[in-house]
C-alpha positions as CSV (number, residue, x, y, z in Angstrom):
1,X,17.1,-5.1,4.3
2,X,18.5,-1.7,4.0
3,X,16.2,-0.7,1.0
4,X,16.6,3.1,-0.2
5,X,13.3,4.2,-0.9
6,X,11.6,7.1,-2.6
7,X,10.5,10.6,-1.2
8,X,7.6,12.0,-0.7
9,X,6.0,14.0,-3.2
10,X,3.9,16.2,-1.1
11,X,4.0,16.4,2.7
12,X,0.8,18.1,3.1
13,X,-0.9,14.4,1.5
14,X,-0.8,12.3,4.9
15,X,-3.6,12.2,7.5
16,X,-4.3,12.2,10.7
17,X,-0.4,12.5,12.2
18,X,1.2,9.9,9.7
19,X,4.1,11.2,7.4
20,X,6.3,10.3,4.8
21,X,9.9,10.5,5.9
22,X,11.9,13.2,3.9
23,X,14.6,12.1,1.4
24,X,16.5,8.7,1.4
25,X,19.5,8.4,0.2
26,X,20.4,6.6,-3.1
27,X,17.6,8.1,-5.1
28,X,14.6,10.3,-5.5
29,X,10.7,9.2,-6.8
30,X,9.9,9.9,-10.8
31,X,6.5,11.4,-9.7
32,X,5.3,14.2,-11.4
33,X,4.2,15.9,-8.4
34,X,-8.4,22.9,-11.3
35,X,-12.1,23.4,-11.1
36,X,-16.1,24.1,-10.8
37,X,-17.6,24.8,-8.5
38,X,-20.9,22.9,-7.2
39,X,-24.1,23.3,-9.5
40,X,-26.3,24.8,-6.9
41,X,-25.7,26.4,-3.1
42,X,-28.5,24.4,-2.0
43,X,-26.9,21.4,-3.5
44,X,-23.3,21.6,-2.2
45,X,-24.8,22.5,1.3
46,X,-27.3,19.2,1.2
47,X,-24.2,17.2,0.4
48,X,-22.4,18.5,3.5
49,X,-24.9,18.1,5.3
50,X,-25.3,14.4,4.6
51,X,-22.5,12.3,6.2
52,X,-20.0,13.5,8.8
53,X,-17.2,11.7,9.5
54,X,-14.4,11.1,11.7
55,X,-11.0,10.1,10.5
56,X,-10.7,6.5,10.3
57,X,-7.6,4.5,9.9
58,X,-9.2,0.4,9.4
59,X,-9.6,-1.0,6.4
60,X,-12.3,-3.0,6.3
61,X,-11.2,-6.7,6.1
62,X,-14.0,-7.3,3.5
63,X,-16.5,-5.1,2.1
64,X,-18.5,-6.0,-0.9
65,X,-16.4,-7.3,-3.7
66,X,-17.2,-6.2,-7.0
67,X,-14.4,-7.5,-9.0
68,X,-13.6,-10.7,-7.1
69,X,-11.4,-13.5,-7.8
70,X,-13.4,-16.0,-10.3
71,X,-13.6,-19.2,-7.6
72,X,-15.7,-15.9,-5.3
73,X,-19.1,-15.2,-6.0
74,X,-20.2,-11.9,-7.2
75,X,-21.3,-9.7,-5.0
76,X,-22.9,-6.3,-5.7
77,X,-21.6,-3.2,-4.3
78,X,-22.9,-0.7,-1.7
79,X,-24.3,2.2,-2.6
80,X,-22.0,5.1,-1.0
81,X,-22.8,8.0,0.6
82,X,-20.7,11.3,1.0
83,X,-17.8,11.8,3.3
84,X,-17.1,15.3,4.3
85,X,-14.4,15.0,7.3
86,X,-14.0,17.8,9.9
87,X,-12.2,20.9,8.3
88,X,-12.8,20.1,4.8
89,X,-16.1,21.7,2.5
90,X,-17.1,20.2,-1.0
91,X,-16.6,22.6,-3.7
92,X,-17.9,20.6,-6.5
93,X,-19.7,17.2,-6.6
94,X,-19.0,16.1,-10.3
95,X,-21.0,16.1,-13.5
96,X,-18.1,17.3,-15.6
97,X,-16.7,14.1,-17.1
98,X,-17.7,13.9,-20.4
99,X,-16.6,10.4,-21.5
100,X,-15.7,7.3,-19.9
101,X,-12.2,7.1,-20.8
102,X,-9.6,9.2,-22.7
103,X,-6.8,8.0,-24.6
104,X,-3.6,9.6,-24.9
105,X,-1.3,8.1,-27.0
106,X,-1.2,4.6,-26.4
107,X,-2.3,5.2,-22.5
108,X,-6.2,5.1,-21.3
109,X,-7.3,7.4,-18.9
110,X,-10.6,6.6,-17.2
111,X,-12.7,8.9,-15.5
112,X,-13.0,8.4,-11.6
113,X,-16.5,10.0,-11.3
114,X,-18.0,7.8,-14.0
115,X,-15.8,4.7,-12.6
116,X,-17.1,5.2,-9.6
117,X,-20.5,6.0,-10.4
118,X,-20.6,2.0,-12.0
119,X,-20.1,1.1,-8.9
120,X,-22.5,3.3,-7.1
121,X,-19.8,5.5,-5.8
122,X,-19.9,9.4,-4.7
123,X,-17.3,11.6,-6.1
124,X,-16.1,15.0,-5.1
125,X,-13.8,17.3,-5.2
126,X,-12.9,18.9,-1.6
127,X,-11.0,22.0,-0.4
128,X,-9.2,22.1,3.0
129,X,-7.2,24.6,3.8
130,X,-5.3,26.3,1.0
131,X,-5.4,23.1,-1.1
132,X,-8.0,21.3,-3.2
133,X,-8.3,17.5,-3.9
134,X,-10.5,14.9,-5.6
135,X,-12.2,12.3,-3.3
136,X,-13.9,9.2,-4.2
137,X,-15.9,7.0,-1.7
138,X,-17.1,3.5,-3.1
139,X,-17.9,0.1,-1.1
140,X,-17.2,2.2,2.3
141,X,-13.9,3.1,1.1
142,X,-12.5,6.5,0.9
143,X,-9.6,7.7,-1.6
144,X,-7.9,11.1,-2.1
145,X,-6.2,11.8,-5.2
146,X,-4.3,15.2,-6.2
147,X,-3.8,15.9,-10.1
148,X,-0.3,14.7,-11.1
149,X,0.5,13.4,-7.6
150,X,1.5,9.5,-7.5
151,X,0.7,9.5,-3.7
152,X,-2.6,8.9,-3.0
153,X,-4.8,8.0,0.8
154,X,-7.1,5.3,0.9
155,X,-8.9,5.5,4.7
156,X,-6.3,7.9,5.2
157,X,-3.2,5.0,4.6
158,X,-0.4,5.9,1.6
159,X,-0.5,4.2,-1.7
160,X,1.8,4.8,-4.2
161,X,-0.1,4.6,-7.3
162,X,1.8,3.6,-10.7
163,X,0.7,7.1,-12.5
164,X,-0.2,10.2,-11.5
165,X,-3.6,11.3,-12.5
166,X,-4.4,14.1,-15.2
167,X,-7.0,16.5,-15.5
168,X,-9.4,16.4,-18.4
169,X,-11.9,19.4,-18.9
170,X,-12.0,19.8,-15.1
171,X,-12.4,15.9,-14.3
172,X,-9.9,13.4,-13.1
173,X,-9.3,10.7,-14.5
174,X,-6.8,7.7,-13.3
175,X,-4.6,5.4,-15.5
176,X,-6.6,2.5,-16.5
177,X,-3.6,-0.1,-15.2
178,X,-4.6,1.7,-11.4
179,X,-8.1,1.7,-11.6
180,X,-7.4,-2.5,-12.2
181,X,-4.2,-2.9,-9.9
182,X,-4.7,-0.2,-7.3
183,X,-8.7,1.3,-6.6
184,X,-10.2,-1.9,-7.5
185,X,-8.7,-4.5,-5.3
186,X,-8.6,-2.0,-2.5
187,X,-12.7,-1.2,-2.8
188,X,-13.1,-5.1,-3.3
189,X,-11.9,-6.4,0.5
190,X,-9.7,-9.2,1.5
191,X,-10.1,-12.7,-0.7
192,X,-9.6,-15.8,0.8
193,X,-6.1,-16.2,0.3
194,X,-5.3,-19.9,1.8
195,X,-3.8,-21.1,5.1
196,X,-0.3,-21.6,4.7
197,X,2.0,-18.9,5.3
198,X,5.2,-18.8,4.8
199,X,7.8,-16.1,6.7
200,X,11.0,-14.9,6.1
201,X,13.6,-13.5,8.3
202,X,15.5,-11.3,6.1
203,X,19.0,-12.3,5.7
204,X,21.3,-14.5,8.4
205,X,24.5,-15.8,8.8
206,X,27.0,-14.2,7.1
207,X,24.3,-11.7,5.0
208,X,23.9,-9.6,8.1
209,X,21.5,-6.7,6.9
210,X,21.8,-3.5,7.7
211,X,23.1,-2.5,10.8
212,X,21.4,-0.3,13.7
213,X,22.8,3.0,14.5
214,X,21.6,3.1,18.0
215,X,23.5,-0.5,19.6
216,X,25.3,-1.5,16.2
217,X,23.2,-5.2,16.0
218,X,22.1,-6.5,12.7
219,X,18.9,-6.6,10.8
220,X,19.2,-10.6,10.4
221,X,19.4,-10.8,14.8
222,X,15.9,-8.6,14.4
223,X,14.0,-10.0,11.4
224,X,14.2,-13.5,13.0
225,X,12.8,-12.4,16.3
226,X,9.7,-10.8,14.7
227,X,9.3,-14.0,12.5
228,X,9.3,-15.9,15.9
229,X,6.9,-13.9,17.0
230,X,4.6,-13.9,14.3
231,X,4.6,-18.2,13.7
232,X,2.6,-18.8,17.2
233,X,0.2,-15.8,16.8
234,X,-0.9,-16.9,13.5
235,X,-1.3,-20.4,14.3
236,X,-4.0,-19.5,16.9
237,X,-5.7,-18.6,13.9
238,X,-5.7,-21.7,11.9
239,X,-2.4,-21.0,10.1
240,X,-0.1,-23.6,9.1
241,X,3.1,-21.6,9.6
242,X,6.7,-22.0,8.2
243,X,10.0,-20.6,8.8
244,X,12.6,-20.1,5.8
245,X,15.1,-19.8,8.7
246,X,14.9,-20.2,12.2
247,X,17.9,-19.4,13.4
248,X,21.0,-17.8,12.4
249,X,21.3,-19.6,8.8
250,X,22.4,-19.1,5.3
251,X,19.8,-19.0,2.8
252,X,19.9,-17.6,-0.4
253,X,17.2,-16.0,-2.0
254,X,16.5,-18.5,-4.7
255,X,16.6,-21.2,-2.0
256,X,13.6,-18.9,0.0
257,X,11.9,-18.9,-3.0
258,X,12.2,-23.1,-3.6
259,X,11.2,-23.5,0.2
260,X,7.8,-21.7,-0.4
261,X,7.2,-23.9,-3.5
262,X,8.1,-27.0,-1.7
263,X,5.7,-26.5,1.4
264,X,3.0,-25.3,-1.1
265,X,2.7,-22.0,0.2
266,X,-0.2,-20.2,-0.3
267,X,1.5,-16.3,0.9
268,X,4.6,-15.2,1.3
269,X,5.8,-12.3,3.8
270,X,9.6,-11.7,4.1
271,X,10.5,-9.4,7.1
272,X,13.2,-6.4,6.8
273,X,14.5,-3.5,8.6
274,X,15.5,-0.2,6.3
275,X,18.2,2.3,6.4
276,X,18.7,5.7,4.2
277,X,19.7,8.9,5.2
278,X,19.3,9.3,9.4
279,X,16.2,11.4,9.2
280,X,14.4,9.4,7.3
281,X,12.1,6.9,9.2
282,X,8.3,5.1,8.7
283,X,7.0,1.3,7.7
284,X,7.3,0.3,4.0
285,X,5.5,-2.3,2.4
286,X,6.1,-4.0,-1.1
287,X,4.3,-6.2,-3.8
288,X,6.1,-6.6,-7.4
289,X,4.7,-3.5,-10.0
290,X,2.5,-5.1,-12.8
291,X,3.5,-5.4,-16.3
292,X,3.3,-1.9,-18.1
293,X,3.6,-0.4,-14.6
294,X,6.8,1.6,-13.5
295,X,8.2,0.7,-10.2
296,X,8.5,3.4,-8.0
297,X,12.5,3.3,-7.4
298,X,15.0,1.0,-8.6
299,X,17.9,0.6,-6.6
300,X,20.2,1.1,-10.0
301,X,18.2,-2.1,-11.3
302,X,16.9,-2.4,-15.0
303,X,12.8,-1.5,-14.6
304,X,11.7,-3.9,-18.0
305,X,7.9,-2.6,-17.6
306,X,7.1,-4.9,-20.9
307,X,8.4,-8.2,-19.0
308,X,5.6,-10.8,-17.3
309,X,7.2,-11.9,-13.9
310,X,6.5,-14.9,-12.4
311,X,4.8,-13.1,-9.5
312,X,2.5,-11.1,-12.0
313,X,-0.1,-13.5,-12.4
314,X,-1.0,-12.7,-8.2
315,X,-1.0,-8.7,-8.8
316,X,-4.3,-8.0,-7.0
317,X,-4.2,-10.3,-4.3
318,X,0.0,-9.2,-3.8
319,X,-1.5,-5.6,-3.3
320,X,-4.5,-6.6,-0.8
321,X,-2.4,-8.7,1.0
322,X,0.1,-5.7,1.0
323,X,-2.6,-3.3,2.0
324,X,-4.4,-4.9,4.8
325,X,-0.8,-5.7,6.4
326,X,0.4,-2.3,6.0
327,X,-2.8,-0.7,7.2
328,X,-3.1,-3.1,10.3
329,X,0.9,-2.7,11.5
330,X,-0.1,1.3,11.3
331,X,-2.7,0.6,13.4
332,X,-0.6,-1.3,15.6
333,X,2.6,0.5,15.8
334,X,1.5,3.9,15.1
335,X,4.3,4.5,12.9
336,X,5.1,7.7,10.1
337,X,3.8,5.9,6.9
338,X,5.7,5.8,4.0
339,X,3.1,3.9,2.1
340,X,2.5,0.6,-0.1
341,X,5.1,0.8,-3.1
342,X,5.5,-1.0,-6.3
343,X,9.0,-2.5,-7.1
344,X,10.3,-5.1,-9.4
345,X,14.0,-5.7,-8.6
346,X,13.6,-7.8,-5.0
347,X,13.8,-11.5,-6.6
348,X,12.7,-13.0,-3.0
349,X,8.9,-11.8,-4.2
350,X,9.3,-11.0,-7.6
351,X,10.0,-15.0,-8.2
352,X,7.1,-16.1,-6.2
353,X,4.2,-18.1,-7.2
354,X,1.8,-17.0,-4.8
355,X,0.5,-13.5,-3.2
356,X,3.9,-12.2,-1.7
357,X,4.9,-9.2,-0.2
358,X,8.2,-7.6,1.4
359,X,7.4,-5.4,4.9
360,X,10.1,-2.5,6.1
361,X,9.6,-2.6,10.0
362,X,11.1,0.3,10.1
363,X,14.2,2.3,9.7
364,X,17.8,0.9,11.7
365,X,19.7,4.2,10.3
366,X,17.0,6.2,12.5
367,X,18.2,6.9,15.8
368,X,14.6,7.1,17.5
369,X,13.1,4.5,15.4
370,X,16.1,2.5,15.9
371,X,15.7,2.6,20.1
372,X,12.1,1.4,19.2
373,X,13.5,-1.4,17.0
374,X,15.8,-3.0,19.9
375,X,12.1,-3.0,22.7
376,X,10.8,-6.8,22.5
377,X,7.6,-5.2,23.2
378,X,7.9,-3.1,19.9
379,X,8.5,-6.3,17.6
380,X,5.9,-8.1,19.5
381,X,3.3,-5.4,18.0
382,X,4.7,-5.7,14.3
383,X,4.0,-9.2,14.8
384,X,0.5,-8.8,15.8
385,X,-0.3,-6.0,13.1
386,X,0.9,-9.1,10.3
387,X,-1.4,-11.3,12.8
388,X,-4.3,-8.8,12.4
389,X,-4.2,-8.7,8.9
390,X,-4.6,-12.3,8.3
């Protein structure tokens, strides 16, 4: 699709070998990119003592769900235990939140100890290396947040959350529109999301895409293939799949829109390839930012945070869907991550009445990732990461 994105704001925040490409090239991130320590010796050391843990990158595809949609059941939580990875030591293990939630100005902050502790959560703040972060484990997930930092890890994956957190008396605490959009839906699993899917091949006929640097084809000769690979694999799971294109066609993105209403959709996944500056290189994934919420670039677009979008309604289920898809084609592909983002310019999704999300296969204005692009075998596995997730 040749989407610019954002940078990263901190290069030491990825895990276990993923990065975030450096700059792109039409525009940077608005992120804004200490402490006490643990109550007792004895404590900290029968905290690190308790769990040890390797690194891991799966999601799970549904954990308890304490916040679930209202035709689920409720379902309680799991109590968690702590998570102390190799090379990193606890330096404090909470207890210095002193209310709930903090307002400042007309924004509420909530506390992510005493969030998590609702949920029967473990909090802590950990030190690796030269640098300190704040970790919260709750349902069997594990998130990393920095003070200030946008960019957090859940399970080690990139999410770009729509505020960076603040520090309040020596707690964090996390914008009350991510606690509901962002660390919620991503503790509560995968919902049952239906069983029609439709796809879309970005682009065709005449809008070509972006074009690669390595044998000069277009994104719309690539985003079709991975489509075609994709409708078989998810119909030997029980999907009824459709194409918006299958084959070199004109369709505008109004008319993709119409054709997902029309076969009663119940998701939507449109397919792209990137291109920014020729360093730059990693998988992308996109849902539409909620009200109130900024995006995380604009393209030059208007960013109305204050205007309900038709896609708005399916916030929480966009961003699992986004999630598990993203998660899985790392998994898959073991590509440089660049993270789930929040946008609110690309009409193909933002129009949608149904949990719909926009996936970056990777980067055409790369000259390695490109090579990978043009290998059948390579699209094959972006198709079976979607498959995975689903």
């Amino acid at each position: 699709m040749g989407l610019i994105s954002c940078d990263s704001t901190s290069s030491t925040h990825t895990q276990n070998g993923y990065s975030i490409g450096s700059q792109s090239r039409v525009e940077r991130t608005n992120s804004n990119e200490n402490n006490r320590s643990a109550s007792s010796v004895t404590e900290a050391k029968r905290v690190t003592q308790g769990v040890r843990a390797t690194l891991p990158r799966f999601i799970p595809p549904a954990p308890p769900n304490f916040n679930p949609p209202k035709e689920d059941p409720r379902r309680s939580p799991i109590v968690s235990q702590p998570v102390i990875l190799t090379g990193e030591k606890l330096v404090n293990q909470g207890g210095r939140a002193k209310s709930y939630s903090v307002n400042v100005g007309q924004d509420k902050w909530v506390s992510l100890e005493l969030w998590g502790k609702a949920h029967k959560g473990w909090y802590g703040q950990i030190r690796k290396g030269d640098g300190e972060f704040f970790r919260l484990v709750i349902s069997g997930m594990r998130f990393d947040l920095r003070p200030k930092r946008r960019l957090i890890t859940c399970q080690g994956m990139q999410i770009w959350m729509g505020f960076g957190p603040q520090l309040f008396g020596g707690s964090l605490y996390v914008h009350h529109l991510d606690i509901k959009k962002h660390l919620a839906p991503l503790a509560a699993g995968m919902p049952s999301m239906g069983k029609i899917a439709v796809i879309d091949a970005g682009h065709g006929r005449d809008n070509k895409g972006t074009r690669s640097t390595f044998n000069r084809e277009y994104e719309k000769q690539y985003t079709l293939d991975w489509a075609q690979r994709l409708k078989p694999l998810l119909e030997k799971k029980g999907w009824r799949v459709y194409l918006t294109r299958n084959g070199d066609k004109s369709m505008s993105l109004t008319e993709r829109v119409r054709f997902a209403d029309r076969v009663r959709a119940s998701i939507f996944i449109s397919l792209h390839f990137n291109a920014a500056a020729a360093k730059v290189r990693g998988l992308e994934t996109y849902c539409i930012a909620p009200l109130g919420m900024p995006s995380h670039f604009t393209r030059g677009n208007p960013d109305p945070i204050s205007s309900l979008l038709p896609n708005n309604p399916w916030d929480e289920r966009s961003f699992q869907l986004a999630a598990r898809v993203h998660n899985q084609i790392l998994l898959k592909c073991r590509m440089p991550d660049r993270g789930v983002r929040r946008i609110r310019f690309m009409s193909v999704i933002k129009e949608q009445r149904r949990p719909a999300i926009l996936v970056e296969g990777g980067y055409l204005s790369n000259p390695s990732e490109s090579r990978q692009i043009d290998l059948s075998a390579y699209r094959q596995k972006l198709a079976e990461g979607i498959a995975a997730a689903l």
